[in-house]
C-alpha positions as CSV (number, residue, x, y, z in Angstrom):
1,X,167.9,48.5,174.5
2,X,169.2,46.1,172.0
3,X,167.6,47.8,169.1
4,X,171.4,48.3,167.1
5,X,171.8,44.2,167.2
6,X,168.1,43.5,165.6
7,X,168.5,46.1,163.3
8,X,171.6,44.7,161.9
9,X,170.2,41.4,162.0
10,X,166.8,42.5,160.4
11,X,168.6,42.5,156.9
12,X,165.5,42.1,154.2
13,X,166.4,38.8,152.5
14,X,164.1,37.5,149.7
15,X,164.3,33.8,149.0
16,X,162.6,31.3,147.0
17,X,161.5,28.8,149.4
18,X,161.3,25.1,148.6
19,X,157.6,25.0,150.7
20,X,157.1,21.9,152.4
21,X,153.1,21.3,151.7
22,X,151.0,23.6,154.4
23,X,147.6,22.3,154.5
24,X,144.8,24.6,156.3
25,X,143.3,23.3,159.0
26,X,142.3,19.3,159.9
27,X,138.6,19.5,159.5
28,X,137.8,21.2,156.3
29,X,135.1,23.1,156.3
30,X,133.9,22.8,159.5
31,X,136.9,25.0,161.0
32,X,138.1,28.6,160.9
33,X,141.4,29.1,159.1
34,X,142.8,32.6,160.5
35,X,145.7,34.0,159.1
36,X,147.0,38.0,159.0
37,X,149.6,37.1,156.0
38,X,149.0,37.8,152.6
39,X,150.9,34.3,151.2
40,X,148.4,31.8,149.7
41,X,147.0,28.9,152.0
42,X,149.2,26.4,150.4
43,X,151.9,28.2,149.7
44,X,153.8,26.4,146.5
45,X,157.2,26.7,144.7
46,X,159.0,29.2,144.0
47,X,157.1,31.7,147.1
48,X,158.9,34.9,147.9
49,X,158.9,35.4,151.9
50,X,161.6,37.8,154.0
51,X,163.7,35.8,156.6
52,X,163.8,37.7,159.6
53,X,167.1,36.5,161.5
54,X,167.6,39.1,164.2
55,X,165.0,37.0,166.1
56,X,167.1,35.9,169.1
57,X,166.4,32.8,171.5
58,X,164.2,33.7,174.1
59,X,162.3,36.1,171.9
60,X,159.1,35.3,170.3
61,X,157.0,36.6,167.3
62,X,153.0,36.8,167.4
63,X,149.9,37.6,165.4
64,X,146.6,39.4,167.4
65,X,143.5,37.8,165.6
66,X,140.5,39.8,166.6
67,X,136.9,37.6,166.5
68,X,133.6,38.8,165.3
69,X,130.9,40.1,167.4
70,X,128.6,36.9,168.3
71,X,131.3,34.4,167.3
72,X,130.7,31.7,169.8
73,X,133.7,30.2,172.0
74,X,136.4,28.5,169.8
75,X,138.7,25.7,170.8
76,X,142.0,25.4,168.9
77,X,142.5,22.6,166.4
78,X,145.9,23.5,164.8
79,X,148.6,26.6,164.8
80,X,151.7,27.2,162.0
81,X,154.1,29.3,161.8
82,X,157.0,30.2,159.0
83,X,160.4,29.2,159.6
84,X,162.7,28.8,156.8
85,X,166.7,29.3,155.9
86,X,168.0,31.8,153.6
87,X,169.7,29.4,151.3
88,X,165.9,27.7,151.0
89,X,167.1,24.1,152.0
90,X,165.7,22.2,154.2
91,X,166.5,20.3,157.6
92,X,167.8,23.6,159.8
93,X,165.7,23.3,162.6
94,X,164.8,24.9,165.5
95,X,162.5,24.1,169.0
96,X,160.0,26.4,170.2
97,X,157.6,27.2,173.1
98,X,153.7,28.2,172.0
99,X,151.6,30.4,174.1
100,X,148.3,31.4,173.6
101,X,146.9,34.4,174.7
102,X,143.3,35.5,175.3
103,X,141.6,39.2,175.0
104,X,142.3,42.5,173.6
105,X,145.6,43.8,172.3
106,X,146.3,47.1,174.1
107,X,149.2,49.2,172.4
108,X,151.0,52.5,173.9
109,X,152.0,56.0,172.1
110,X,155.7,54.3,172.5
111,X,154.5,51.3,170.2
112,X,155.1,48.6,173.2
113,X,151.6,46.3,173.9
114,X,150.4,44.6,176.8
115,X,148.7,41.3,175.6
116,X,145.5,39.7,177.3
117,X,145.8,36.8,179.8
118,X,148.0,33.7,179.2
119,X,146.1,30.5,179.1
120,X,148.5,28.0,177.0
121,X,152.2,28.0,177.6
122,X,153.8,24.3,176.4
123,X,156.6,24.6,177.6
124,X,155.8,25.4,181.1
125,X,152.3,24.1,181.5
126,X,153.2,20.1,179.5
127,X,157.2,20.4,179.6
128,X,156.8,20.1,175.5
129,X,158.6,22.2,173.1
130,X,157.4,22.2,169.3
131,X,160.2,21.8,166.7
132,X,160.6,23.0,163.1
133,X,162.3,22.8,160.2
134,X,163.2,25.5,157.3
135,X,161.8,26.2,154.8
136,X,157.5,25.7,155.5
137,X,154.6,26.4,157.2
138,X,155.4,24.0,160.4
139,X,152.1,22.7,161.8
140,X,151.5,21.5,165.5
141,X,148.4,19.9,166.6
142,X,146.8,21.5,169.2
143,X,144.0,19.2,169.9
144,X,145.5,17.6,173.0
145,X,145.2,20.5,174.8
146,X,142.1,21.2,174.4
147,X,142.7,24.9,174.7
148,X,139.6,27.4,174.3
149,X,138.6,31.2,173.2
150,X,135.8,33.2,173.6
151,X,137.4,36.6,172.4
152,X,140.1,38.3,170.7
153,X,143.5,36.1,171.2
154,X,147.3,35.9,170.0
155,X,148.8,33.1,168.5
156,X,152.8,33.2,169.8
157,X,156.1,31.0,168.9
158,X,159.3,31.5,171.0
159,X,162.5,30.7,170.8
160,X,163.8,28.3,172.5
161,X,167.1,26.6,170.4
162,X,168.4,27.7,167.2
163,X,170.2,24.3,166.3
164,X,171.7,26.1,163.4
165,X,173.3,29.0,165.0
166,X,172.7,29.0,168.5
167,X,173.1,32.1,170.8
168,X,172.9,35.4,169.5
169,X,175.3,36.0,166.3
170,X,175.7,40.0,165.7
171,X,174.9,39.3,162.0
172,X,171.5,37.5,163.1
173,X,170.7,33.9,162.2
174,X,170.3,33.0,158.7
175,X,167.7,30.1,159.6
176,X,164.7,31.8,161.6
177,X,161.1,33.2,161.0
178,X,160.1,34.7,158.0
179,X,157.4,37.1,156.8
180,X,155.0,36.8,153.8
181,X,157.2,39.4,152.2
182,X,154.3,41.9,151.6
183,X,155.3,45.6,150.4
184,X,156.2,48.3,152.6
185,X,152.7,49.5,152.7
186,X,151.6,46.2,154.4
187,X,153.4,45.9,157.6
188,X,149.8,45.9,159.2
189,X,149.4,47.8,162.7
190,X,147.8,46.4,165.3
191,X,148.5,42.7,163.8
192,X,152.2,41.6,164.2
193,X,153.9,41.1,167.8
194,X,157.3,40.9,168.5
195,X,158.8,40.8,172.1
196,X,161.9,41.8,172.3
197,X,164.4,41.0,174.9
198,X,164.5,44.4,176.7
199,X,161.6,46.2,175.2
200,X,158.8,43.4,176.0
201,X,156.3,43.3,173.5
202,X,156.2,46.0,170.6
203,X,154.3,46.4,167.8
204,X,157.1,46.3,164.2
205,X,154.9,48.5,162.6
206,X,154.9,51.4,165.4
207,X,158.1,50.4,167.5
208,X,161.5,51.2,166.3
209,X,164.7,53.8,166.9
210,X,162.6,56.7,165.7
211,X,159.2,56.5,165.6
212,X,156.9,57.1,163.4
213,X,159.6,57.8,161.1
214,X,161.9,54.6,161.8
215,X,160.6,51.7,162.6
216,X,161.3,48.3,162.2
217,X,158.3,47.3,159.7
218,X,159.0,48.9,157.3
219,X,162.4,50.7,157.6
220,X,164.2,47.2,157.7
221,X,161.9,44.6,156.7
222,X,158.2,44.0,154.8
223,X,155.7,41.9,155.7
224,X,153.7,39.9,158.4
225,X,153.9,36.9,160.2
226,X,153.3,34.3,158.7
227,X,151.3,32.7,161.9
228,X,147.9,30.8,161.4
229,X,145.7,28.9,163.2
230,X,142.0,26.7,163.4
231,X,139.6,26.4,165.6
232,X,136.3,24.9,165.9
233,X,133.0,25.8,167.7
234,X,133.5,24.7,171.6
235,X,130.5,21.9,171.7
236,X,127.4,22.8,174.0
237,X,126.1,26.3,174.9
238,X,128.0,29.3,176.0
239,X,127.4,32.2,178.4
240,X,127.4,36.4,177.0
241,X,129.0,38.5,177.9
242,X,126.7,42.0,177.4
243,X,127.9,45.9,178.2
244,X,125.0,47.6,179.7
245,X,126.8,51.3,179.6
246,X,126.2,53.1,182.2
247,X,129.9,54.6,182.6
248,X,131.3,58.1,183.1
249,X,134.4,60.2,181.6
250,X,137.4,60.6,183.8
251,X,140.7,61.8,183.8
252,X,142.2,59.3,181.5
253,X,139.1,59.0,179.4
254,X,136.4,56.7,179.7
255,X,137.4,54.1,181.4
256,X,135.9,50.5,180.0
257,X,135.4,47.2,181.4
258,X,135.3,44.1,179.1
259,X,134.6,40.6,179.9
260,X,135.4,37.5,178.3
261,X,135.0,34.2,179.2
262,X,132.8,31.0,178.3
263,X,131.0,31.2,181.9
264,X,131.1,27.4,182.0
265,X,132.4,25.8,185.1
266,X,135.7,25.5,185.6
267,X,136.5,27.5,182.7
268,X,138.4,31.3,183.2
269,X,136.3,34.3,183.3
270,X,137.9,37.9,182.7
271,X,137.8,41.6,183.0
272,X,140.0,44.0,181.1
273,X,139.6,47.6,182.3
274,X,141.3,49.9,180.7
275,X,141.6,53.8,180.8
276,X,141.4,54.2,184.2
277,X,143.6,56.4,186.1
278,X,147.2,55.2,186.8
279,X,147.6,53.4,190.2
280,X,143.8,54.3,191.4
281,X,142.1,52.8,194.2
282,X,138.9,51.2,192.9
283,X,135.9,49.4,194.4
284,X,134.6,46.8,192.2
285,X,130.9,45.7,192.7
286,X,129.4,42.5,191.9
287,X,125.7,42.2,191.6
288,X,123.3,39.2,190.9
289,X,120.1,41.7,190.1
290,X,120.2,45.3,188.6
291,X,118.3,48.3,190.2
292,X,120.0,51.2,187.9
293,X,120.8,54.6,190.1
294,X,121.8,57.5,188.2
295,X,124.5,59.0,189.7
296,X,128.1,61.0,189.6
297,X,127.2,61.6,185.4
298,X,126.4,58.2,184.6
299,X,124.1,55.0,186.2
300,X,125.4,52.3,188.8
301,X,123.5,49.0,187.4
302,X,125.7,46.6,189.2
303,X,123.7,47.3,192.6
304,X,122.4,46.1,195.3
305,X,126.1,44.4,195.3
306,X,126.6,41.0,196.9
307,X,130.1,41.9,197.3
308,X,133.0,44.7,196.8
309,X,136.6,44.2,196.1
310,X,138.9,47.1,196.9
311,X,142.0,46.9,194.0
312,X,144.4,49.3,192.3
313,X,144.7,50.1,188.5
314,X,148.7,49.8,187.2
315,X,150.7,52.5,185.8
316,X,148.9,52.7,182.7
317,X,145.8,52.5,184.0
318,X,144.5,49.6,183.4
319,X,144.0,46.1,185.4
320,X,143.0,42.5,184.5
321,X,141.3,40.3,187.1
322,X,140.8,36.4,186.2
323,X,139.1,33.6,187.8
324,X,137.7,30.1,187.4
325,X,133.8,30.4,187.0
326,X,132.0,28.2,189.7
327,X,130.3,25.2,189.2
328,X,126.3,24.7,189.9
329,X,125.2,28.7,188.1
330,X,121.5,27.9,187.2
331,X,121.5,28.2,183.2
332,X,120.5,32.3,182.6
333,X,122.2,33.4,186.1
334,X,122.9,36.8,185.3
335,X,125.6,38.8,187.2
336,X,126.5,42.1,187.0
337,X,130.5,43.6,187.3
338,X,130.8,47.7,187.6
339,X,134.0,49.6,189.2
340,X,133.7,52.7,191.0
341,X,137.1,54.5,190.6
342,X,139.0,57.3,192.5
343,X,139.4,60.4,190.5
344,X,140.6,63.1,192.3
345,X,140.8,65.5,189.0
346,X,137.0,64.8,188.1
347,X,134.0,67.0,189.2
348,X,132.7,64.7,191.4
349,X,136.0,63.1,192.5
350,X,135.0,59.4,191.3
351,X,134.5,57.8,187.8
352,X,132.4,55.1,187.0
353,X,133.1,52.1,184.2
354,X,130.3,51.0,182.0
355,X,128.4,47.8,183.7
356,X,128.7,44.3,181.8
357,X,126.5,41.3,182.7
358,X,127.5,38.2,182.5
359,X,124.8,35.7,181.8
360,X,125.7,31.8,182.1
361,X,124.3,29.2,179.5
């Protein structure tokens, strides 16, 4: 682990940035500006933030934003993120790669997370890299890309080139990505990503040499993020997504299925299971009518199934399963996803997940 070089580099530097002008997001009103960081929108001088420089290239910074129940699918208009130098001049600059990433957040006792499906990389999916410049709130336009939600998703910025101080210096680099320089008791949990060159992704707030008791956020810096992004509502109607229940306890809790996913054509539809036993064998069912059996503890609605797919949970017990949705679904095609898992330590030897239907606009 490389946790001695970022904690030397993770030095908590207050500056007073010179702010290049941040405006919120392209289309006024009619957008959602989402930001985790306490700084204002348009930031103006003198603004206290923390640079962060044990950042390294090849390592990237993130913010989860979690959307309301019945929000409908977004597309992305705009993201930002903070870079700025320590002497608070501008004109240090930097490249990076954005990825997006759609669906829940899922964190371990050890503080590391696993983040939802990839759908946006620019460096590998348009061969583009976005570059900044110390000390703002750099903007890139995401509008091109024409890049859509329809659940929880993470906003992320890479490294790719320090210009400044390329490499790795041991006393970290002095122009990098700063935080809204919040008090200790605001390094929010569950919020801020980092992912670290051998650890993967970690949470700052729970991650660390010595956790609970040393972490990185706060033991050597304060704040969040400061990431932000827009969006807009994706034109036209949208599918559901609806949990019917339905599922049983196991041996690693109850496992859950969630599904996400504008159910237009062509567009990516998702389950997340999670909870499930480590490395189980599962059958997954997919149905196109419900006639709810009540058995093993709990009720099979996905049945009778049209098809069964024999796959495996991971170590942790969980599994994601992604596809393109089919073109020519009738408008109100309902179909219904339910997984039938091995469970050797249960009473009846198999555990069921809840059911969710998927119903096409």
């Amino acid at each position: 682990m490389r946790i001695p070089r970022f904690l030397r580099a993770s030095v908590f530097l207050l500056v007073a940035a010179s702010f290049a002008p941040a405006q919120t997001c392209p289309g006024g009103s009619g957008e959602t500006f989402w930001k985790n960081d306490s700084l204002p929108d348009n930031p103006v001088n003198p603004t206290g933030i923390s640079i962060i420089p044990g950042v390294c290239e090849g390592e990237a910074i993130a913010t989860y934003f979690q959307m309301p129940g019945g929000m409908p699918a977004q597309t992305l208009t705009q993201v930002s993120v903070g870079f700025g130098h320590s002497a608070g001049g501008a004109g240090f600059d930097a490249t990076l790669n954005v990825e997006i990433y759609e669906g829940a957040v899922t964190y371990n006792p050890d503080g590391t997370a696993v983040l939802g499906t990839k759908i946006f990389d620019l460096n590998a999916d348009f061969s583009q890299s976005m570059q900044v410049t110390s000390t703002a709130i750099n903007l890139f336009d995401m509008t091109p890309y024409n890049v859509e939600v329809s659940d929880d998703f993470v906003v992320a910025f890479r490294m790719n080139f320090n210009v400044a101080f390329p490499g790795c210096p041991s006393g970290g680099a002095a122009a990098n990505f700063f935080t809204d320089n919040a008090g200790a008791g605001q390094c929010l949990p569950g919020v801020n990503l980092l992912d670290e060159l051998t650890s993967g992704w970690v949470d700052p707030a729970t991650w660390g040499p010595l956790p609970p008791f040393l972490v990185l956020c706060p033991s050597f810096y304060a704040g969040n993020w400061v990431i932000r992004a827009c969006t807009e509502d994706v034109p036209g109607a949208t599918g559901t997504w609806t949990d019917l229940g339905g599922g049983t306890v196991g041996s690693n809790g109850a496992p859950t299925l969630v599904g996400s996913g504008p159910l237009t054509a062509g567009s990516v539809a998702q389950l997340n299971l999670t909870q499930a036993p480590p490395n189980a064998l599962m059958l997954a069912w997919l149905s196109l009518s419900s006639l709810p059996i009540n058995v093993l503890g709990g009720t099979v609605y996905a049945t009778p199934p049209i098809n069964q797919i024999f796959l495996f949970s991971n170590i942790l017990g969980s599994l994601q399963v992604s596809t393109f949705w089919p073109a020519g679904a009738p408008p109100g095609t309902e179909v219904f996803f339910q997984f039938i898992i091995d469970d050797a330590p249960t009473f009846h030897g198999l555990t069921l997940t809840n059911c969710v239907k998927a119903t096409t606009p």
